[in-house]
C-alpha positions as CSV (number, residue, x, y, z in Angstrom):
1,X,-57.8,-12.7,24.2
2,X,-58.7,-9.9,27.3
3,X,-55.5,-8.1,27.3
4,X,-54.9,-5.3,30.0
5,X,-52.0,-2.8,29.5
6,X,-50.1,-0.8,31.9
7,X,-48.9,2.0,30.1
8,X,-51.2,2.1,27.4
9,X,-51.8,5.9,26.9
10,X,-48.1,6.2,26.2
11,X,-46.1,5.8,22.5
12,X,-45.5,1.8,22.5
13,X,-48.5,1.4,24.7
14,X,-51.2,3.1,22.2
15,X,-49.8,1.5,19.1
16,X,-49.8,-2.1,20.8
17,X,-53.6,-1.1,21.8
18,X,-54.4,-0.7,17.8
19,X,-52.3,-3.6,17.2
20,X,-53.9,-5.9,19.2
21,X,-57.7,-4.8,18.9
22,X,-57.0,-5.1,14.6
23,X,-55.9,-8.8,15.2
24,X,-58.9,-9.4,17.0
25,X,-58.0,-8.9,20.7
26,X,-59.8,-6.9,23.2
27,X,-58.1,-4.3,25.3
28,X,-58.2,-2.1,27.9
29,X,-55.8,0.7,30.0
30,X,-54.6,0.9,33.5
31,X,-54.3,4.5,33.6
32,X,-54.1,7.5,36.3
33,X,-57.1,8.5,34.9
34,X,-60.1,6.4,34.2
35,X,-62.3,6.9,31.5
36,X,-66.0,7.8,31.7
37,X,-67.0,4.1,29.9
38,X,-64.3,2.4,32.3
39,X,-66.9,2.1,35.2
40,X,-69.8,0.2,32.9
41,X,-67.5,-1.6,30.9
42,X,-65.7,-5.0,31.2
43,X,-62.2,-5.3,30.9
44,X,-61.5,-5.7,27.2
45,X,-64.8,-5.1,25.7
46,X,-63.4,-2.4,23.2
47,X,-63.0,-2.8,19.9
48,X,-61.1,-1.3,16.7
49,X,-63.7,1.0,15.9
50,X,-63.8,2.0,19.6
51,X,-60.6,2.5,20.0
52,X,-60.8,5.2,17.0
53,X,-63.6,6.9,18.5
54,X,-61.6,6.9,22.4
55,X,-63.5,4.2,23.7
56,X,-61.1,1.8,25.0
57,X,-61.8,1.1,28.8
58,X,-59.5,2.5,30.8
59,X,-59.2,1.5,34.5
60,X,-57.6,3.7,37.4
61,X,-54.4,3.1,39.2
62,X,-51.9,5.3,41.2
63,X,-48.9,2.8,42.3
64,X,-47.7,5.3,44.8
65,X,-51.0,6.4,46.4
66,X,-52.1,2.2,46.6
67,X,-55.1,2.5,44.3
68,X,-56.0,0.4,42.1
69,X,-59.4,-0.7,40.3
70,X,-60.0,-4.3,41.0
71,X,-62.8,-4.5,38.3
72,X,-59.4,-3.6,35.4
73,X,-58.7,-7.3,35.8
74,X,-62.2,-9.2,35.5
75,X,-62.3,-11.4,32.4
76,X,-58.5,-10.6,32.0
77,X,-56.3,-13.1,30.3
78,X,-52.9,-11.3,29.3
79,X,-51.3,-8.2,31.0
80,X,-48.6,-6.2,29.5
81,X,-46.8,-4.0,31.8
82,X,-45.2,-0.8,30.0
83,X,-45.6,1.8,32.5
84,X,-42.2,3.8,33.4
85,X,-41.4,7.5,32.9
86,X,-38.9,8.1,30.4
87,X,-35.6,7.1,31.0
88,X,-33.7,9.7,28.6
89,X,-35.9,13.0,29.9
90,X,-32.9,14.8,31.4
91,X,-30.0,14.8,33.9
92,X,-30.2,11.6,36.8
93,X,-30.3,13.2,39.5
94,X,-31.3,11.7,43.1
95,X,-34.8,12.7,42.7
96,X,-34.8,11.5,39.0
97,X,-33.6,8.0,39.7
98,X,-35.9,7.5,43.1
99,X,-38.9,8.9,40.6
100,X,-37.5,5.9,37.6
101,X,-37.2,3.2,40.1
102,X,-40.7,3.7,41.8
103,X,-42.4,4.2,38.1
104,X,-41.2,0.4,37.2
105,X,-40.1,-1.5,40.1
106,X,-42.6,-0.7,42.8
107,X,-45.3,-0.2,39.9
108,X,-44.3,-3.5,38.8
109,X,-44.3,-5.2,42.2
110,X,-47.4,-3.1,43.2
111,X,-49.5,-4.5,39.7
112,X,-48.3,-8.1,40.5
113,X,-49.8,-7.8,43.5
114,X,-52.9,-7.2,42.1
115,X,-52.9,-9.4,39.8
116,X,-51.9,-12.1,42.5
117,X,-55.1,-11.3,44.5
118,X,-57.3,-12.0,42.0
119,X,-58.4,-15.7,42.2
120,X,-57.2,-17.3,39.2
121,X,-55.1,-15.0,38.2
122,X,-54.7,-13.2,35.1
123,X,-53.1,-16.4,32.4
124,X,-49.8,-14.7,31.2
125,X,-47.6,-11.4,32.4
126,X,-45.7,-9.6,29.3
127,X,-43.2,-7.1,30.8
128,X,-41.3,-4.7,29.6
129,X,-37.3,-4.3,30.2
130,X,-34.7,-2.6,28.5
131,X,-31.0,-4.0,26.7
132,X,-29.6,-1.2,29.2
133,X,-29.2,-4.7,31.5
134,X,-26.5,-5.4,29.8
135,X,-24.7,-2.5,30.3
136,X,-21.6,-1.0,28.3
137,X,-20.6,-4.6,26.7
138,X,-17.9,-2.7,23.8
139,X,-18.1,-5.3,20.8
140,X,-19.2,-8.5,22.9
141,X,-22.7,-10.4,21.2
142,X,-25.0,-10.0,23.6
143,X,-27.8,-13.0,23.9
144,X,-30.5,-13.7,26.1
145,X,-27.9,-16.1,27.7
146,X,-25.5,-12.8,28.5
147,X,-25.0,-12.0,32.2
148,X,-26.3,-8.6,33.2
149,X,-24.0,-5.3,32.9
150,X,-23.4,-3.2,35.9
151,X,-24.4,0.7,36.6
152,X,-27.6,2.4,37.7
153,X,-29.8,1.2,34.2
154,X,-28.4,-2.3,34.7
155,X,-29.5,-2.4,38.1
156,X,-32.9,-0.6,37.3
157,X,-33.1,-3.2,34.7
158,X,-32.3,-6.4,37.0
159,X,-34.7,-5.4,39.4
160,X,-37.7,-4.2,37.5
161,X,-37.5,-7.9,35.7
162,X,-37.3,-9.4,39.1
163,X,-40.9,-7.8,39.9
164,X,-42.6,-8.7,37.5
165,X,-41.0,-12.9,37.9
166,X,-42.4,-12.4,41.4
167,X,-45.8,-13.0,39.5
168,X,-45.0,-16.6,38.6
169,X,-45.7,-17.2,42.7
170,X,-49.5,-17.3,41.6
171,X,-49.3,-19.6,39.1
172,X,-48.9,-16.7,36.0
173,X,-46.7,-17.0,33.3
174,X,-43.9,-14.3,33.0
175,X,-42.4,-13.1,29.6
176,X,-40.0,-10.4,30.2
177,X,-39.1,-8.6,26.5
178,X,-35.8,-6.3,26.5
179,X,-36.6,-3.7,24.2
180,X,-33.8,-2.0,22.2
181,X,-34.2,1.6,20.8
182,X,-38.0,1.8,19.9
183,X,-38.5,3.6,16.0
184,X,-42.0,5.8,15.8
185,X,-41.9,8.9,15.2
186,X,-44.8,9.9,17.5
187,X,-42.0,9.2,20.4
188,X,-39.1,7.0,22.1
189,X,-35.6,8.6,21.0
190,X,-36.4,8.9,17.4
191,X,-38.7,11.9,18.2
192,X,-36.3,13.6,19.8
193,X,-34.1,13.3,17.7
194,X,-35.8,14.7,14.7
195,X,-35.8,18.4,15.4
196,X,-31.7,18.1,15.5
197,X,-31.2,16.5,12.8
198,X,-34.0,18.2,10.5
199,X,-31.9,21.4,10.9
200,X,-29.2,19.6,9.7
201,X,-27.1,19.8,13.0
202,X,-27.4,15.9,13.9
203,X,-24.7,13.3,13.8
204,X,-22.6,11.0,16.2
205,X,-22.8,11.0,20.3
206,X,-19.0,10.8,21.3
207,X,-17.2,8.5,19.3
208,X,-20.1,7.0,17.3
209,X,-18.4,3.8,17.3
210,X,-20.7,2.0,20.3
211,X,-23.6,-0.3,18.9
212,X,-27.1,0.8,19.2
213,X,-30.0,-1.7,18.8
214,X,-32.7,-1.0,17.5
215,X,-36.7,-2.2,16.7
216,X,-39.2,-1.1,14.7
217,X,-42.7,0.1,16.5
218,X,-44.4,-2.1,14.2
219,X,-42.1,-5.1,15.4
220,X,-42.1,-4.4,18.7
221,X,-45.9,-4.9,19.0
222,X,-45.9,-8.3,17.2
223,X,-43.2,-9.3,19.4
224,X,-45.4,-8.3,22.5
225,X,-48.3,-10.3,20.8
226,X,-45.7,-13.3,19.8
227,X,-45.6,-13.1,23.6
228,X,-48.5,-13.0,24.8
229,X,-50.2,-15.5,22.6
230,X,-46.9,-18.3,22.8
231,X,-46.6,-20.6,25.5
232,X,-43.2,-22.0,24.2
233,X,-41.9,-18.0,24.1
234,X,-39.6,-18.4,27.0
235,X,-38.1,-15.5,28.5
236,X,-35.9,-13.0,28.6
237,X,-36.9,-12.2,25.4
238,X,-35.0,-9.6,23.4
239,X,-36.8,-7.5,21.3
240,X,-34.0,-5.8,18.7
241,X,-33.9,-6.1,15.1
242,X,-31.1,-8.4,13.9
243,X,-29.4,-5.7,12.3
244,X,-27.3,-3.4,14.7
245,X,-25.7,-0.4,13.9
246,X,-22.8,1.9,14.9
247,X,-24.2,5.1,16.5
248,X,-22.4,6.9,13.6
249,X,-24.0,4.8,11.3
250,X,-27.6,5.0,12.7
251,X,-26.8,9.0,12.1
252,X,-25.9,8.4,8.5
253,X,-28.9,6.5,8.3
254,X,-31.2,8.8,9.3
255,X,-29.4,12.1,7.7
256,X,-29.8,10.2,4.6
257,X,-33.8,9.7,5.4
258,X,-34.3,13.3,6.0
259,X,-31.9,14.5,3.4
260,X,-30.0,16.0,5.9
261,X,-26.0,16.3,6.4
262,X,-25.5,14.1,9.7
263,X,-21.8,14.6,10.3
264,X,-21.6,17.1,13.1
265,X,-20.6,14.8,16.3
266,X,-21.7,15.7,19.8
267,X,-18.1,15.3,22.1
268,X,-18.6,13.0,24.7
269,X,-17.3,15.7,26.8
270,X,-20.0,18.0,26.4
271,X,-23.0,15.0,26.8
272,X,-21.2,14.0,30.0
273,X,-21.2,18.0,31.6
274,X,-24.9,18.7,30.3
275,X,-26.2,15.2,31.0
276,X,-24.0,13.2,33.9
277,X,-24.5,9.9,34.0
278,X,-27.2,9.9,31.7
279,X,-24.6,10.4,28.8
280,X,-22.5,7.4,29.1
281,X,-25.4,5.0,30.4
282,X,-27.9,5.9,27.6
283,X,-26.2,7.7,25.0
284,X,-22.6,6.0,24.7
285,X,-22.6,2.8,26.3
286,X,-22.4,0.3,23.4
287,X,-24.5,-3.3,23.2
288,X,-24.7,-5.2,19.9
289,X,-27.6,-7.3,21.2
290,X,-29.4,-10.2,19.4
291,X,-33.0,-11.4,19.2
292,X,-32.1,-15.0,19.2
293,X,-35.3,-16.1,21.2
294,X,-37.6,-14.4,18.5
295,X,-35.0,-15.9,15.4
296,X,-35.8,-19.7,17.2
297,X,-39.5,-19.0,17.4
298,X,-39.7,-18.2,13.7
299,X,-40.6,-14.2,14.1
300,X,-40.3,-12.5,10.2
301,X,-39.3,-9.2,10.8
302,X,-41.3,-6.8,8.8
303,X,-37.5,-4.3,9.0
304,X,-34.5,-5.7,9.3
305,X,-32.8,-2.6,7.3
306,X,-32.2,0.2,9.2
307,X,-33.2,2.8,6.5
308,X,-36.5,0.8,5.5
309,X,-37.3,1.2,9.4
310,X,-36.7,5.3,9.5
311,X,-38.3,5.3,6.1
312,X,-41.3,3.8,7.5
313,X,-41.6,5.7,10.8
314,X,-41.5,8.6,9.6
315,X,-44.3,8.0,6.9
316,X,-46.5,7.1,10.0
């Protein structure tokens, strides 16, 4: 399969690229900067080895400027749409929040129109979400069949899925996958959490008692190739483990991990002054969320344990 991926220089975006290329796929990048091969290369011609050496195709685009390479999308079957600048990289101000909405709803609705011009389009549409749609849901089960939260992330959420549905206009099918908290520790949360908790100062955000759910790198990328490569996926998909945790578990975890005590809690008080809204969107709302969709189409996850996950991230 000729996959494309939006996002693809980023954490989950150059792990699915080695993912997909070892299974036999060939990939390239949308990126805002093209690579030198880009030009005499079709999409997807790069291999494993390539990939290794830096020679995965990578194709221009600027959403917000209108440019975009038409020749990223010849030969293209699947397109996986990561791009979005990092929700949890400080306070939500105005300018933050106009910056995340145009980085995955007009970059969504911009790359769908793209895709809609070619003639036939691309096959099949894999785009990312988040479970922040769900909002702060306390101890409710949260399903694909769960109506969507409220607040700025649900919102964010509800409208970046609705641009990349806007595809099926052109006869392209849509999976939308709702990823929980992503484990690698090359980036995502995890990363940024290590430095905190390596010193030993790590533990709880506010109460600790709000679920977190969670997904392994290397299960996320399987789920994105489930995906891509299943008619019968359906969609939303969410892409969690099955196994949720308390916040002050998931720092128990992870002090145990790193051999680390993991006890000292950060107030909710003092997340909600250095952080705003941020804090109790991201950081404290609670949503115990399960992957039924990927349980009915017979996914194995490779962690289902918590501590197995960490382990493994942090080997990688």
């Amino acid at each position: 399969m000729n996959v494309l991926i939006a996002g693809g220089t980023g954490f989950v975006g150059s792990a699915l690229a080695r993912h997909l290329m070892s299974r036999g796929h060939r990939v390239s990048l949308l990126s805002r900067r093209a690579s030198p091969s880009a030009g005499s290369a079709s999409a997807g011609s790069a291999s494993a080895a390539g990939a290794s050496a830096g020679a995965v195709p990578t194709f221009r685009w600027d959403p917000g400027r209108g440019e975009f390479d038409g020749a990223a999308l010849e030969g293209v079957d699947g397109v996986v749409n990561l791009s979005g600048e990092n929700l949890a990289g400080g306070r939500w101000t105005r300018e933050r929040k106009k910056r995340l909405v145009e980085s995955r709803v007009l970059a969504t609705r911009f790359l769908v129109r793209r895709m809609g011009e070619r003639k036939p389009p691309p096959r099949t549409l894999v785009s990312a979400s988040a479970v922040g749609i769900y909002g702060n849901r306390g101890e409710e089960l949260l399903t694909e069949e769960s109506a969507p939260g409220s607040g700025f992330l649900a919102e964010l959420c509800k409208a970046w899925e609705a641009g990349a549905y806007a595809a099926r206009a052109a006869g392209t099918r849509v999976h939308v996958l709702r990823f929980g908290v992503v484990l690698g520790a090359n980036g995502g949360a995890l990363a940024k959490m290590l430095p905190i908790f390596k010193l030993g100062i790590g533990g709880p955000l506010g109460s600790g008692k709000q679920w977190m759910s969670w997904i392994a790198l290397s299960d996320l990328v399987q789920g994105i190739e489930l995906a891509l490569t299943r008619e019968d996926a359906g969609t939303p998909i969410n892409v969690v483990a099955p196994t949720p945790v308390r916040n002050r578990d998931f720092a128990r975890a992870l002090g145990n991990v790193l051999r680390r005590p993991a006890v000292l809690p950060a107030p909710a008080l003092a997340l909600r002054l250095l952080l705003g809204e941020m804090a109790d969107e991201a950081l404290l709302s609670s949503a115990c969320v399960a992957p039924l969709k990927l349980v009915s189409l017979g996914y194995r996850f490779a962690f289902e344990d918590l501590e197995g996950a960490l382990r493994a991230a942090l080997k990688g």
